[in-house]
PDB file as gemmi writes it, atoms N, CA and C in Angstrom:
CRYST1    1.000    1.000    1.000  90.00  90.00  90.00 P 1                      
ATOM      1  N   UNK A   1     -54.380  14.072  38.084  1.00  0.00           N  
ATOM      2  CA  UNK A   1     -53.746  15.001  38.996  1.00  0.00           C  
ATOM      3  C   UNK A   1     -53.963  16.422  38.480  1.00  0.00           C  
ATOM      4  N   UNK A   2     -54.280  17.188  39.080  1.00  0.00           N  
ATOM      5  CA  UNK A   2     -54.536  18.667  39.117  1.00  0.00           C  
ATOM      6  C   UNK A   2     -53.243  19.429  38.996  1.00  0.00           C  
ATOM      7  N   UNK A   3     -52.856  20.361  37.940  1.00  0.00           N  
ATOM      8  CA  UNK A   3     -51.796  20.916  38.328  1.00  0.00           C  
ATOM      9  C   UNK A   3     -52.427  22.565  38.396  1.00  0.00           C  
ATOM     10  N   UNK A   4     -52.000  23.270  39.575  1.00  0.00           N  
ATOM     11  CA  UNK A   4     -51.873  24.299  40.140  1.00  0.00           C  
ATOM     12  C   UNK A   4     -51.776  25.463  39.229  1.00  0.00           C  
ATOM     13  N   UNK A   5     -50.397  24.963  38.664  1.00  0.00           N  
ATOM     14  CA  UNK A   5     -49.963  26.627  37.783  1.00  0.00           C  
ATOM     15  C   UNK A   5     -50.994  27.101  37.204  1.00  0.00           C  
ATOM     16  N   UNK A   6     -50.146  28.650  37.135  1.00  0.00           N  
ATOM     17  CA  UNK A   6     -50.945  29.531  36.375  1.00  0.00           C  
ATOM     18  C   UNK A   6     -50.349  29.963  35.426  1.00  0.00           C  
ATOM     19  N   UNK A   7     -49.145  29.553  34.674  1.00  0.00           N  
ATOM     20  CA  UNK A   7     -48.314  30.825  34.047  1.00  0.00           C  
ATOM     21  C   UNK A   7     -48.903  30.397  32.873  1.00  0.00           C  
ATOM     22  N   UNK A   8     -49.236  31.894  32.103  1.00  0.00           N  
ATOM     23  CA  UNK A   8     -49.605  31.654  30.851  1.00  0.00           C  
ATOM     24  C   UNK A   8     -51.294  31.894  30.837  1.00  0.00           C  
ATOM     25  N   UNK A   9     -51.587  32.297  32.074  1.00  0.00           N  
ATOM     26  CA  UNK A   9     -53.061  32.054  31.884  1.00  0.00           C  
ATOM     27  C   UNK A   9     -53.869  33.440  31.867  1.00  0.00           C  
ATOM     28  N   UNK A  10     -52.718  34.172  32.495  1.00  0.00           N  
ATOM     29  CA  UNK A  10     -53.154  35.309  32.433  1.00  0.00           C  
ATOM     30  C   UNK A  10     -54.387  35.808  33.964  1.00  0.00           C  
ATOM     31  N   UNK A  11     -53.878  34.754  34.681  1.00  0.00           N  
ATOM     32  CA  UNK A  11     -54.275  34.518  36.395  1.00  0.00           C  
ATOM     33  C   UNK A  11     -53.636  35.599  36.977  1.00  0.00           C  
ATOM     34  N   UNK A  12     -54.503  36.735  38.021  1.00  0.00           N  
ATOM     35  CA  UNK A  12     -54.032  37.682  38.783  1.00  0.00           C  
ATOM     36  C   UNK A  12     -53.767  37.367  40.178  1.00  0.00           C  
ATOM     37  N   UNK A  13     -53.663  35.550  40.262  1.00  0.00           N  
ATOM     38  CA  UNK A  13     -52.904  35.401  41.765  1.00  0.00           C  
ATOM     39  C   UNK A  13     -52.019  35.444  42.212  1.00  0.00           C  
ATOM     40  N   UNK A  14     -51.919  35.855  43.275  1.00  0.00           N  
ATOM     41  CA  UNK A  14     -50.784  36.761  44.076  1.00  0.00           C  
ATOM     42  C   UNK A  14     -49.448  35.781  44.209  1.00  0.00           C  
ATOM     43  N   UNK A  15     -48.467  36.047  44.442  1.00  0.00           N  
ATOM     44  CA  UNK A  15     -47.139  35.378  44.381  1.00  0.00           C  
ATOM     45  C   UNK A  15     -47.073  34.725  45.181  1.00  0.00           C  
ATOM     46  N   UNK A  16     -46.072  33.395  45.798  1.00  0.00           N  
ATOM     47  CA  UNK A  16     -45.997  33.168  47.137  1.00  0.00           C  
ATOM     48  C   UNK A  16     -45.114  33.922  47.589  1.00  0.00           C  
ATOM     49  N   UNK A  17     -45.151  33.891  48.882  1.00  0.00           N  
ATOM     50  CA  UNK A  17     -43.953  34.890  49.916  1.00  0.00           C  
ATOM     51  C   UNK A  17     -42.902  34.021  49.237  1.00  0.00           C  
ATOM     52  N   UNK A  18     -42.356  32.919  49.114  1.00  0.00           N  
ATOM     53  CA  UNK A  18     -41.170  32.269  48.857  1.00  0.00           C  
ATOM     54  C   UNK A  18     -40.465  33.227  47.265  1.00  0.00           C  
ATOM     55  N   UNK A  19     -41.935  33.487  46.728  1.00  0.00           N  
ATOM     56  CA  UNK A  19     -41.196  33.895  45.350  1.00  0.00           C  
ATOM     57  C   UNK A  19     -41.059  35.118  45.316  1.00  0.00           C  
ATOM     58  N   UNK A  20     -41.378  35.726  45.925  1.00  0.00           N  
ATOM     59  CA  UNK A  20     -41.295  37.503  46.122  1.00  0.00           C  
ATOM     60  C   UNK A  20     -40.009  37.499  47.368  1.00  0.00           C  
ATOM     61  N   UNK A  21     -39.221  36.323  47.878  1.00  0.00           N  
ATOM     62  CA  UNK A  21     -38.343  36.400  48.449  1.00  0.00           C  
ATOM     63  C   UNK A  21     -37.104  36.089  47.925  1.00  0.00           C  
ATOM     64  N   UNK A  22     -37.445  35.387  47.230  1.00  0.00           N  
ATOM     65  CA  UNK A  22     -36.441  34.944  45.612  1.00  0.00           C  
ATOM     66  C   UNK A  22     -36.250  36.505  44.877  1.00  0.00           C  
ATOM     67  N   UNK A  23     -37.416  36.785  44.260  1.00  0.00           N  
ATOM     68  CA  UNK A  23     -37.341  37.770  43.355  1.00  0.00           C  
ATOM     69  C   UNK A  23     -36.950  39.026  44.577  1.00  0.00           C  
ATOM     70  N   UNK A  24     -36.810  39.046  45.290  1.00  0.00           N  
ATOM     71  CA  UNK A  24     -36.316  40.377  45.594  1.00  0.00           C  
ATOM     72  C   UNK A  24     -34.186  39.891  46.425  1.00  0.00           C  
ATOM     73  N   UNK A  25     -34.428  38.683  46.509  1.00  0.00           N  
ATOM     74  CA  UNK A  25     -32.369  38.193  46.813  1.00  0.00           C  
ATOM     75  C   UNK A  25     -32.218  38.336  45.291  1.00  0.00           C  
ATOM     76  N   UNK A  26     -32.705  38.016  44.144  1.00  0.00           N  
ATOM     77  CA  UNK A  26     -32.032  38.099  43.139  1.00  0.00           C  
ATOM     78  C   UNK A  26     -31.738  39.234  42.468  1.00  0.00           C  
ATOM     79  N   UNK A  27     -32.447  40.308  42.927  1.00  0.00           N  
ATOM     80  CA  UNK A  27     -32.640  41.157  42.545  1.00  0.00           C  
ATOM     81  C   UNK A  27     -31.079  42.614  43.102  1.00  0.00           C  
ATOM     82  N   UNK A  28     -31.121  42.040  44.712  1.00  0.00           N  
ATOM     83  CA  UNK A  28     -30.533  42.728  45.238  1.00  0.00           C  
ATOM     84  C   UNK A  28     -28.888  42.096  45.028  1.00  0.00           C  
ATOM     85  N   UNK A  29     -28.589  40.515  44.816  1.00  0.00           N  
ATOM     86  CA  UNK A  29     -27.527  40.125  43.932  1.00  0.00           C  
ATOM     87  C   UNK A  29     -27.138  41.189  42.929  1.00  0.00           C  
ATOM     88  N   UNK A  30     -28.062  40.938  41.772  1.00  0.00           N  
ATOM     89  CA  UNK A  30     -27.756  41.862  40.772  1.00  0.00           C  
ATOM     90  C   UNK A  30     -27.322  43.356  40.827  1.00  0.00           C  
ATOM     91  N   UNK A  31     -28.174  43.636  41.722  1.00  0.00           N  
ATOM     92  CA  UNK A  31     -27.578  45.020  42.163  1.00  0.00           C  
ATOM     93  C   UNK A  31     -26.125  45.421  42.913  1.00  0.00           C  
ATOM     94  N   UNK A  32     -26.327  44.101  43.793  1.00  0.00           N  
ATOM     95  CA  UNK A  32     -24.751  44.870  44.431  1.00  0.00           C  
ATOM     96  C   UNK A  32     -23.659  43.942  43.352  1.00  0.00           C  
ATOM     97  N   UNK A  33     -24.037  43.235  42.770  1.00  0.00           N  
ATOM     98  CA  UNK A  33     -22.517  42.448  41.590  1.00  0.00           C  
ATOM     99  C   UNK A  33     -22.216  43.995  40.442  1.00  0.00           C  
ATOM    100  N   UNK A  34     -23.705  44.396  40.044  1.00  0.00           N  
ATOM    101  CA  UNK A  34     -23.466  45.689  39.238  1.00  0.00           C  
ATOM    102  C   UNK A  34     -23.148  46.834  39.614  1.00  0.00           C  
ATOM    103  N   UNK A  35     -23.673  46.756  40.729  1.00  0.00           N  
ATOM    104  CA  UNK A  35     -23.372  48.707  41.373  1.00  0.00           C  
ATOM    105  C   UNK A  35     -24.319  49.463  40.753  1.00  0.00           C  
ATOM    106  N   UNK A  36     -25.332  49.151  39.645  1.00  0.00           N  
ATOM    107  CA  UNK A  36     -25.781  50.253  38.999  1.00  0.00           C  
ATOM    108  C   UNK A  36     -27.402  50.456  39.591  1.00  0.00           C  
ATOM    109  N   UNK A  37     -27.651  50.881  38.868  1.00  0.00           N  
ATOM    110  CA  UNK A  37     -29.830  51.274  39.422  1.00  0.00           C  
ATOM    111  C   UNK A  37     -30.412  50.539  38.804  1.00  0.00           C  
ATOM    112  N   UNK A  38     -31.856  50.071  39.605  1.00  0.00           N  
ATOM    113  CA  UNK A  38     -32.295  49.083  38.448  1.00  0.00           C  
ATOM    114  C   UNK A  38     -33.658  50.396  38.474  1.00  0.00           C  
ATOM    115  N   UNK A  39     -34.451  50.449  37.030  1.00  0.00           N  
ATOM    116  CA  UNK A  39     -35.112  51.111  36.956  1.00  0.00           C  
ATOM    117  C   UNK A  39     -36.179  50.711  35.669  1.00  0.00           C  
ATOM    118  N   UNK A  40     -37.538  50.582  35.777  1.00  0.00           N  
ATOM    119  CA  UNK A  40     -37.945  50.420  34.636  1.00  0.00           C  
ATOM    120  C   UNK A  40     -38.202  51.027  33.450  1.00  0.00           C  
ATOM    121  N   UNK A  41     -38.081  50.723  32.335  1.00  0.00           N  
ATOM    122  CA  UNK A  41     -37.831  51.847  31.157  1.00  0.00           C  
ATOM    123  C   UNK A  41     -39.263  51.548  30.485  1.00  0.00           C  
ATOM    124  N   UNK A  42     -39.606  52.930  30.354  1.00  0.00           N  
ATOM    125  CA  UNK A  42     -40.971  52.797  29.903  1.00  0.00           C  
ATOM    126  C   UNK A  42     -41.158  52.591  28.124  1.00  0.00           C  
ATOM    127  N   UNK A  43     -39.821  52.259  27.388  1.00  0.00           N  
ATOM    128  CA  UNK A  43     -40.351  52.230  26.189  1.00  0.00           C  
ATOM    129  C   UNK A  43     -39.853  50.703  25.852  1.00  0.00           C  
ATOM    130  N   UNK A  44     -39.890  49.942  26.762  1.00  0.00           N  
ATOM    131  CA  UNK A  44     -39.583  48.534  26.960  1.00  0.00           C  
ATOM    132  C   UNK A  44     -40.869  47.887  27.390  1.00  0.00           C  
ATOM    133  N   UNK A  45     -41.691  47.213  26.527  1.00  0.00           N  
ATOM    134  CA  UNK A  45     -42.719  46.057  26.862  1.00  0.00           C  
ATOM    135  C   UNK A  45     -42.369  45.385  28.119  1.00  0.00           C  
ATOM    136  N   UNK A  46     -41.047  44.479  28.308  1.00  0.00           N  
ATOM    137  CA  UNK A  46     -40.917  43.662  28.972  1.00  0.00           C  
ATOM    138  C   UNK A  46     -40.957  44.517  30.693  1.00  0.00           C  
ATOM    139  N   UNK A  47     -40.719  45.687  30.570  1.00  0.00           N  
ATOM    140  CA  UNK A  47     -40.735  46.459  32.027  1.00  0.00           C  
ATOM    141  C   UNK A  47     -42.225  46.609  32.562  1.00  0.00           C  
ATOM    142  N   UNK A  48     -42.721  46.710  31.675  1.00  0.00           N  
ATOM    143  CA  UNK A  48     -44.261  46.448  31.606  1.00  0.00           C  
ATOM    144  C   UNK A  48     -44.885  45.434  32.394  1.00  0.00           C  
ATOM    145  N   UNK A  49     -44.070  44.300  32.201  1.00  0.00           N  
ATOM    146  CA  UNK A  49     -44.406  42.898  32.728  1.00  0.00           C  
ATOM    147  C   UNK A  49     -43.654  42.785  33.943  1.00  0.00           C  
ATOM    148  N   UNK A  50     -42.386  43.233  34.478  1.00  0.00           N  
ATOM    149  CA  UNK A  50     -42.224  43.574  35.257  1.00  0.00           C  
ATOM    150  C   UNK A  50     -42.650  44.683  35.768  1.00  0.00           C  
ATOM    151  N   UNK A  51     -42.892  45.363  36.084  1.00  0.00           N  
ATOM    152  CA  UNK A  51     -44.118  46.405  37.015  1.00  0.00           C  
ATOM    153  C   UNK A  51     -45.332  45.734  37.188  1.00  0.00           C  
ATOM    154  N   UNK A  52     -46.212  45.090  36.690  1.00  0.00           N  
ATOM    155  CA  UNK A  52     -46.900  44.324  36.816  1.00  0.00           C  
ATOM    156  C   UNK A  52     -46.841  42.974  37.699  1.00  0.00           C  
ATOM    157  N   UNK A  53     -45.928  42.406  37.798  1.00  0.00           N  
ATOM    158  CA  UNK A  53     -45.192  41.128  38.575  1.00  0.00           C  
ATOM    159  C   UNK A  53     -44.880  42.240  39.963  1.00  0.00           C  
ATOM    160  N   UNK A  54     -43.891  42.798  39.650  1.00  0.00           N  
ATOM    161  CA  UNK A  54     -43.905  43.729  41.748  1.00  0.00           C  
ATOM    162  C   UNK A  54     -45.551  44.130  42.087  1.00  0.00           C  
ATOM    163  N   UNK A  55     -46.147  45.050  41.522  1.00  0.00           N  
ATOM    164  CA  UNK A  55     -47.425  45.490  41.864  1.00  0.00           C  
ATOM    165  C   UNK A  55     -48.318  44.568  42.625  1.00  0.00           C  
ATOM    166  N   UNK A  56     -47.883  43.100  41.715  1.00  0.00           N  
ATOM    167  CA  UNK A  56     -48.908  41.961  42.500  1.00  0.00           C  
ATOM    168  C   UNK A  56     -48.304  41.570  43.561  1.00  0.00           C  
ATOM    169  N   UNK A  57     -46.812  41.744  44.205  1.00  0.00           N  
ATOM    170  CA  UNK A  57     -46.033  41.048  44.982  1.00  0.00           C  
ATOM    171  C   UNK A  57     -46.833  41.523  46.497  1.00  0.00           C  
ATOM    172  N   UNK A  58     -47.028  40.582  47.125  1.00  0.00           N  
ATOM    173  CA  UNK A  58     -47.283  41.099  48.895  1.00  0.00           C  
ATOM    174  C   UNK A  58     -46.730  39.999  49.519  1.00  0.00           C  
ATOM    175  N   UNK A  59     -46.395  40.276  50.570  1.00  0.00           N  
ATOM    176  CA  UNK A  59     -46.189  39.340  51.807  1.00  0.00           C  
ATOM    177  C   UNK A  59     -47.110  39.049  52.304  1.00  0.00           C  
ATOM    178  N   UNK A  60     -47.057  37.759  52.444  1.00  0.00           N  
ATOM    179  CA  UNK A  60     -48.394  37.099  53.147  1.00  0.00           C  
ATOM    180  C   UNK A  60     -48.235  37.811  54.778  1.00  0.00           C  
ATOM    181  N   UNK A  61     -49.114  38.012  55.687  1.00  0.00           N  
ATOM    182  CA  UNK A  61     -49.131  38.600  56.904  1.00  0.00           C  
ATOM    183  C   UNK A  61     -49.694  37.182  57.662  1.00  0.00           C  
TER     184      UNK A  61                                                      
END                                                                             
């Protein structure tokens, strides 16, 4: 059996709509439970990887 994934591979394929629909309810959870801004901090690696993860995000059309 073939498995699909990519994580870890360092694969630039695009997200599914399901997960860029996830990642953006979870996102907006977090935001309204906190009240605060979400913003990436540039002397943080891991924001890195996030900016990278949105950049690739599209909606399938």
């Amino acid at each position: 059996m073939h498995h699909s994934s990519t994580a870890g591979t360092g694969s630039t394929a695009q997200p599914s709509r399901r997960t860029v629909l996830t990642a953006t309810a979870v996102v907006t959870a977090a935001l309204a439970a906190g009240g605060g801004t979400a913003y990436a901090d540039a002397r943080r690696p891991d924001d890195d990887k996030l900016r990278g993860l949105i950049s690739r995000m599209t909606l399938e059309e």
